[in-house]
Each structure stands twice: as structure tokens, then as C-alpha cells.
C-alpha positions as CSV (number, residue, x, y, z in Angstrom):
1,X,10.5,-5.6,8.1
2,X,8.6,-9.0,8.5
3,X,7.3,-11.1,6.1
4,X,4.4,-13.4,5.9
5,X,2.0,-15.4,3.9
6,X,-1.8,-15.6,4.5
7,X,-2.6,-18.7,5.4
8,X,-6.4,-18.4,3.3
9,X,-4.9,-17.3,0.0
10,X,-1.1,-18.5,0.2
11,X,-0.5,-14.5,-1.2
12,X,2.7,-12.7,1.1
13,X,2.7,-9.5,2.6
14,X,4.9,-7.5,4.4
15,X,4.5,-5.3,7.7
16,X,7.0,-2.5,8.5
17,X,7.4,-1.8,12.2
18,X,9.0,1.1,13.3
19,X,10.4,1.7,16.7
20,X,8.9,-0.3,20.0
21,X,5.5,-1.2,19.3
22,X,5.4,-3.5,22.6
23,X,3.3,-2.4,25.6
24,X,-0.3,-1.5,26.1
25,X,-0.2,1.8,24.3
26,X,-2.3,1.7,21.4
27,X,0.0,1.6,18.1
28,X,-0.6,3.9,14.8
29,X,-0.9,1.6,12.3
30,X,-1.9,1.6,8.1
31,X,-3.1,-1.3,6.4
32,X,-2.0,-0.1,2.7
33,X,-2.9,-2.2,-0.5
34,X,-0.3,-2.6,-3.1
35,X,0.3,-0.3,-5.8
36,X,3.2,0.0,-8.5
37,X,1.8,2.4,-10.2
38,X,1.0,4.9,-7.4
39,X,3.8,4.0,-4.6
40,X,6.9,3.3,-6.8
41,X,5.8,5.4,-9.9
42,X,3.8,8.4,-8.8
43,X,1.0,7.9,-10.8
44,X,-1.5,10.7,-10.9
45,X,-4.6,8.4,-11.8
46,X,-4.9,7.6,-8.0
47,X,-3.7,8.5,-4.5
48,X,-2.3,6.0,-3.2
49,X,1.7,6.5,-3.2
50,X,0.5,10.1,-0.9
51,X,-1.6,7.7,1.6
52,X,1.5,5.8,1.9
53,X,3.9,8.5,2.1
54,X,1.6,10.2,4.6
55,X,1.3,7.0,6.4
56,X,5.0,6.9,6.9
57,X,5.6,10.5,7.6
58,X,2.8,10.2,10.7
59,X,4.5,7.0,11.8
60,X,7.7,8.5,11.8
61,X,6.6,11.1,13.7
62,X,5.2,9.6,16.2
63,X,8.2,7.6,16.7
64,X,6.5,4.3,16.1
65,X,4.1,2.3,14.1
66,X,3.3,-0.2,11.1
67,X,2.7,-0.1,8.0
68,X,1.1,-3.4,6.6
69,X,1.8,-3.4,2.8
70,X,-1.2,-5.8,1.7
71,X,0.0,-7.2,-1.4
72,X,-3.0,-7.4,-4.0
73,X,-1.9,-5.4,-6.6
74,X,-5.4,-3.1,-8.1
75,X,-8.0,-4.0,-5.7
76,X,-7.0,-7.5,-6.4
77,X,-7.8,-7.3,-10.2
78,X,-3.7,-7.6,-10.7
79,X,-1.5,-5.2,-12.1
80,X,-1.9,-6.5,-16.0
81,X,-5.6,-5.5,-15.8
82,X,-5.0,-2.5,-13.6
83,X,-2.8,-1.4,-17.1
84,X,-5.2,-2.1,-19.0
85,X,-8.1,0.2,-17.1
86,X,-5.7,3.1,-17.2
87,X,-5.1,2.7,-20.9
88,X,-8.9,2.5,-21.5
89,X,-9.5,5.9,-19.0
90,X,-6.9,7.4,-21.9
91,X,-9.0,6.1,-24.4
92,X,-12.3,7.6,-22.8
93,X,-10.9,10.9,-21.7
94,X,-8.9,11.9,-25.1
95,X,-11.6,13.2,-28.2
């Protein structure tokens, strides 16, 4: 696991690298944006903890990779707002 900030934004992310990704073989690779709500607790209202679950299954599989975990939490709207929009889709949906 390495960590680093981006330089533009000053916001840290993290890469996963699995196994030896040195050489000239092209590497398997996922950039994957942040998402409580679907990676840690399985949210149904998007599919983003299966693309990262897929991600890591192919990687492993293929006995090496990365998995850059972008960290921007809802498309970058932040996770209070992203809250928020899934209580509103409640809202809509129920009569």
C-alpha cells in the first residue's frame, strides 16, 4: 500500500500494488473513486463496491496489479451531500 497526496488539490489517495509490477509487461490496473457507501457498506443505490471487488478479484488473478483508490468521496460532491441525494431518491421513489 502507498500513500500520496496530489500535489493540485493537496487531497491523499492511496494505490494498492499487488505482486511485481516492474518490467515492460503492461500492468492491470483500476483507477476506483471513493465510496463508503458502496465499498464498505454495500449499498444497493450504486455499483461501485462490485467494480472494486471485481477489480481486485481480476488483479488477484492475474497475480498482479493496482488498484488506485482515488479519494473523492460522491463524484467529488462529499459524502454529507452524497447522504443527502440518497435520502431525497427515498423521498422521490416512496408514494
Amino acid at each position: 500500500m502507498v500513500g500520496f497526496e496530489e500535489l493540485a488539490t493537496g487531497h491523499d489517495h492511496v494505490a494498492l500494488v499487488y505482486g511485481d509490477i516492474s518490467g515492460h509487461t503492461p500492468v492491470l490496473a483500476r483507477v476506483h473513486s471513493e465510496c463508503l457507501t458502496g465499498d464498505a457498506l454495500f449499498s444497493l443505490r450504486c455499483d461501485c463496491g462490485f467494480q472494486l471487488e471485481a477489480a481486485l478479484t481480476q488483479i488477484a488473478e492475474e497475480g498482479r496489479g493496482i488498484l488506485l483508490y482515488h479519494r473523492q468521496e460522491g463524484r467529488n460532491i462529499g459524502l454529507l451531500n452524497k447522504i443527502r441525494a440518497y435520502a431525497l431518491q427515498i423521498k422521490v421513489t416512496i408514494p
